[in-house]
VEXDREN-2710 file (C-alpha; in Angstrom, 1 decimal):
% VEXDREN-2710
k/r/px/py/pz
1/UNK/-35.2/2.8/13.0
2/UNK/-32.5/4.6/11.3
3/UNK/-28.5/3.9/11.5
4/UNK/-28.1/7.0/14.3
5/UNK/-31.1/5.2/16.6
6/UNK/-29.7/1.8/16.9
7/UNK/-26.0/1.3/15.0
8/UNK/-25.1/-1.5/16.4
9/UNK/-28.1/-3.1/15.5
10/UNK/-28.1/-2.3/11.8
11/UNK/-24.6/-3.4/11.7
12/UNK/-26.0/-6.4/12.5
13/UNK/-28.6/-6.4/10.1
14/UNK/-26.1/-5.5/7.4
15/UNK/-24.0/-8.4/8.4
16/UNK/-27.2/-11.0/8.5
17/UNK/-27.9/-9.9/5.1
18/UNK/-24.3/-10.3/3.3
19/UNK/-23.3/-12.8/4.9
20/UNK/-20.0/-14.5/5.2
21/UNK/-18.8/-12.5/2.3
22/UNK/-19.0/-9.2/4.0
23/UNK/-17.9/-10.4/7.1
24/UNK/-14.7/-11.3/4.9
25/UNK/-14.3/-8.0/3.6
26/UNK/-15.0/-6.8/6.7
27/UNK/-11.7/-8.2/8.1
28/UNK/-9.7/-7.5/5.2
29/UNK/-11.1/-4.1/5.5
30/UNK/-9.6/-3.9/9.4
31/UNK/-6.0/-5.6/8.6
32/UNK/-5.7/-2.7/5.6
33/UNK/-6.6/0.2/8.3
34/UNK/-4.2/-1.4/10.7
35/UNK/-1.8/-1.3/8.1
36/UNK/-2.5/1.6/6.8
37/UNK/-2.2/3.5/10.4
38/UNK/0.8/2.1/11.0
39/UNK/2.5/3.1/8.0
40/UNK/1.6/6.7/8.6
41/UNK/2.8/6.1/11.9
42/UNK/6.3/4.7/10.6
43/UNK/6.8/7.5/7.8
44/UNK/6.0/10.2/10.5
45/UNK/8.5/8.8/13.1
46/UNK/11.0/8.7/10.3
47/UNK/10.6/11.9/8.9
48/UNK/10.3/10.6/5.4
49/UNK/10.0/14.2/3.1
50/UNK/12.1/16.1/4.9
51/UNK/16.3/16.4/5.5
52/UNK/16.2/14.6/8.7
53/UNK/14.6/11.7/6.8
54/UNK/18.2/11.3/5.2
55/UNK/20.3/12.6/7.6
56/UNK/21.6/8.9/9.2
57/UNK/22.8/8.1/5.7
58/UNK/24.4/11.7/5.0
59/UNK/26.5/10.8/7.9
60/UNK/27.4/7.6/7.1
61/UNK/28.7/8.7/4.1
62/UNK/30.7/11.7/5.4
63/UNK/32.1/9.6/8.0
64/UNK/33.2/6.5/4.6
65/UNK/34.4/9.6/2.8
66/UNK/37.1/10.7/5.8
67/UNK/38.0/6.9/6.4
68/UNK/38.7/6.7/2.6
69/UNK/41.0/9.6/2.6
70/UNK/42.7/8.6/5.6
71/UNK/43.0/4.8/4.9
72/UNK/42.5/5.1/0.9
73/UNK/39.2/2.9/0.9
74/UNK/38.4/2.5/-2.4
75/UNK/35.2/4.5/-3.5
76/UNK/33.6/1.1/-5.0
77/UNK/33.6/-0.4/-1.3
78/UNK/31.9/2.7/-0.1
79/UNK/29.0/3.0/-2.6
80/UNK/28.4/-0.8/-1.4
81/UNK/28.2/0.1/2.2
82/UNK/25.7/3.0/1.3
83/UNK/23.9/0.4/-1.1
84/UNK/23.4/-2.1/1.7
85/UNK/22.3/0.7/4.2
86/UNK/19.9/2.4/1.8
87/UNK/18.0/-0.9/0.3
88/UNK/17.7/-2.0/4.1
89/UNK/15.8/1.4/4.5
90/UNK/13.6/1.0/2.1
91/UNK/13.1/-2.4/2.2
92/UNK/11.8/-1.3/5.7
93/UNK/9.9/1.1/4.2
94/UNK/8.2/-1.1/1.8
95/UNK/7.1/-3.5/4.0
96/UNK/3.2/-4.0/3.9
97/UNK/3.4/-3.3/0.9
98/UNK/2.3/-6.3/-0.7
99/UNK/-0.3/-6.6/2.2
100/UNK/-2.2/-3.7/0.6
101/UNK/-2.0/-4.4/-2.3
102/UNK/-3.1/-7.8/-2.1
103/UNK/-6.1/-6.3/-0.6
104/UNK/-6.9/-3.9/-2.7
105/UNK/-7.3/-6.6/-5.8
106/UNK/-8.9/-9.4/-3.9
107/UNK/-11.4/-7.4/-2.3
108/UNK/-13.4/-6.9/-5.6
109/UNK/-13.0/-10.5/-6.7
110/UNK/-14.3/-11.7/-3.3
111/UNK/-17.6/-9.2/-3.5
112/UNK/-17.6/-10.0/-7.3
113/UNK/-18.4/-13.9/-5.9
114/UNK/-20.5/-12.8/-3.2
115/UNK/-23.0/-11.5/-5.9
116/UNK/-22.8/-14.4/-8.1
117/UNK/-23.5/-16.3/-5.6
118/UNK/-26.3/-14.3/-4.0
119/UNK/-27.8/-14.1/-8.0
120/UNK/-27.9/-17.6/-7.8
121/UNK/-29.7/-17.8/-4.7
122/UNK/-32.3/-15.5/-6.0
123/UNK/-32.8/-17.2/-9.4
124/UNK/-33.6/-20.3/-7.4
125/UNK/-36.3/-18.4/-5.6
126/UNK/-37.3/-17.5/-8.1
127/UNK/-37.6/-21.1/-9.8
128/UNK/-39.2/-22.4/-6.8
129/UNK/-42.2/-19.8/-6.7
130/UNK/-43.8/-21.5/-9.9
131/UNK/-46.1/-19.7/-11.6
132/UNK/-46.7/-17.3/-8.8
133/UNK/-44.1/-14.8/-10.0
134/UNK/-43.1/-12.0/-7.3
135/UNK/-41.2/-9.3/-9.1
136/UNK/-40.4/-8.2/-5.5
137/UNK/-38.9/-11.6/-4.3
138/UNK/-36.0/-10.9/-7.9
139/UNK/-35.4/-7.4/-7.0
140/UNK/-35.2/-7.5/-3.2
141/UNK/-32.1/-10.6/-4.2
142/UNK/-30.5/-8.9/-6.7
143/UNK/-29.8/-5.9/-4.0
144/UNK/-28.9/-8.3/-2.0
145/UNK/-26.4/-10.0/-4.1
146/UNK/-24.9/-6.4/-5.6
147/UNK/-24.6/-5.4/-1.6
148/UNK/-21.4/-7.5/-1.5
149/UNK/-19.7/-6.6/-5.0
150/UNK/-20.3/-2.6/-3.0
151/UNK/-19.1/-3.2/-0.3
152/UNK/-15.9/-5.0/-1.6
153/UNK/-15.2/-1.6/-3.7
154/UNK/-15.8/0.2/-0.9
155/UNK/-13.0/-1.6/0.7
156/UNK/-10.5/-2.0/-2.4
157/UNK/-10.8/1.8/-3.6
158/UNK/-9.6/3.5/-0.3
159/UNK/-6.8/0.6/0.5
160/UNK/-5.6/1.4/-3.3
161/UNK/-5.4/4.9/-3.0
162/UNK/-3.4/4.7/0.5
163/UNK/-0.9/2.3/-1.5
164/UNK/-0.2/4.8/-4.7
165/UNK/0.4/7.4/-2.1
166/UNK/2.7/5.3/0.0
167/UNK/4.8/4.3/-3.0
168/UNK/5.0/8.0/-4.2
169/UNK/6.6/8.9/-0.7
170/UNK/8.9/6.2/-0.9
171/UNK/10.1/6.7/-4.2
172/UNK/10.9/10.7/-3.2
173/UNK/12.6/9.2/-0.3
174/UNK/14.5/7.1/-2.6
175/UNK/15.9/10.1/-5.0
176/UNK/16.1/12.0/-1.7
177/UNK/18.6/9.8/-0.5
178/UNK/20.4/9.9/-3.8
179/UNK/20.6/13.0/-4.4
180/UNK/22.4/13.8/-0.6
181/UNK/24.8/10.6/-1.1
182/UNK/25.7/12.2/-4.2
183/UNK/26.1/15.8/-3.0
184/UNK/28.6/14.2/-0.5
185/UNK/30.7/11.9/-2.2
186/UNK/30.6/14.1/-5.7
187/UNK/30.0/17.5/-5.2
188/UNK/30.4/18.2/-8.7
189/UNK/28.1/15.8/-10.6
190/UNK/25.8/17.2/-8.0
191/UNK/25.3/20.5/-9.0
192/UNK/23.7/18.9/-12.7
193/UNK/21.6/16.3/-10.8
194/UNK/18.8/16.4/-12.9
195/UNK/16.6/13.1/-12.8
196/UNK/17.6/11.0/-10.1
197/UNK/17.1/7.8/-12.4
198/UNK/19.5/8.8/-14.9
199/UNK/22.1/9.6/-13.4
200/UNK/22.3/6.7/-10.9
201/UNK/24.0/4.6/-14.2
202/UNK/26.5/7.5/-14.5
203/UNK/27.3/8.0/-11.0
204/UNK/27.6/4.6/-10.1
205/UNK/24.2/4.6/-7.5
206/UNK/22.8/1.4/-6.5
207/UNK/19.8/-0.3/-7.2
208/UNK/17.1/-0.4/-5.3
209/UNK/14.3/-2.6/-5.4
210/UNK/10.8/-2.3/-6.4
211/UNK/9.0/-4.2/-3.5
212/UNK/9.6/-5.6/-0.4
213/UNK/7.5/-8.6/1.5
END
């Protein structure tokens, strides 16, 4: 019977044979593809990479720059209004996060202890067959055992890789969103806006945090 024939009942087997360990990761595996989804889902509706991704905040600053020359707002109070707007964006963006990549370094551990486990399991077969040795009975539990360290990289790899791309599209969003904030408010240091980074300590841009919950 191969996997095409019957899937659901090889599923099955595969579960019977790994155990509670792979039905963890199993689970872990489904709340990272959830998570995953809906990120892609939430950067798309955004528009995160392009100039409409920005745009709310463009405004909001163009509107804080004609208040401040019509009611002489000072230029500190309007950098902290942009601040508050910009970390609650990408605070919103960041959010999962942590999800992921709590998954992506458990997920090894847990197979990692699914094998020990399963090589302890086999060694005691092994103990309890005496002097009638079966090479087979050693092997067939060691495969066994390795089948949950697998399937725990097979669920950690892809959930890492989704992560490092999320955080590079946030972080361009980020320097997106300083660059047009500083195109609006200074016009001049704009024009030698180099490295995003840098010149947030000469501009006066705000921090904005590394993670969110």
């Amino acid at each position: 019977m191969t996997l095409l024939e019957n899937p659901i009942a090889r599923f099955r087997d595969f579960i019977d044979i790994g155990g509670p360990v792979v039905m963890l990761l199993l689970f872990l595996s489904v709340i990272a593809v959830a998570m995953i989804l809906f990120k892609l889902w939430q950067f798309s509706s955004l528009r995160l990479g392009t100039q409409k991704g920005v745009h709310s905040l463009e405004m909001l600053a163009v509107r804080l720059k004609r208040q401040s020359a019509e009611s002489n707002l000072a230029r500190t109070d309007i950098e902290d209004v942009l601040a508050v707007n910009a970390n609650a964006q990408i605070k919103a963006l960041q959010r999962g996060f942590r999800v992921l990549d709590t998954i992506a370094q458990i997920a090894p551990l847990i197979g990692l202890f699914g094998t020990v486990l399963g090589m302890i399991t086999a060694f005691q077969a092994l103990q309890q067959s005496g002097h009638n040795v079966d090479p087979s009975i050693l092997a067939g539990g060691i495969w066994v055992a390795l089948l949950t360290t697998a399937v725990g990289l097979a669920v950690a790899m892809p959930t890492s890789i989704a992560l490092t791309y999320f955080e590079s599209r946030v972080d361009r969003h980020q320097q997106a969103i300083e660059m047009a904030v500083t195109r609006i408010l200074n016009p001049v240091a704009h024009h030698s806006y180099q490295d995003p980074r840098a010149s947030a300590s000469m501009t006066g841009a705000w921090p904005v945090p590394a993670d969110a919950a």
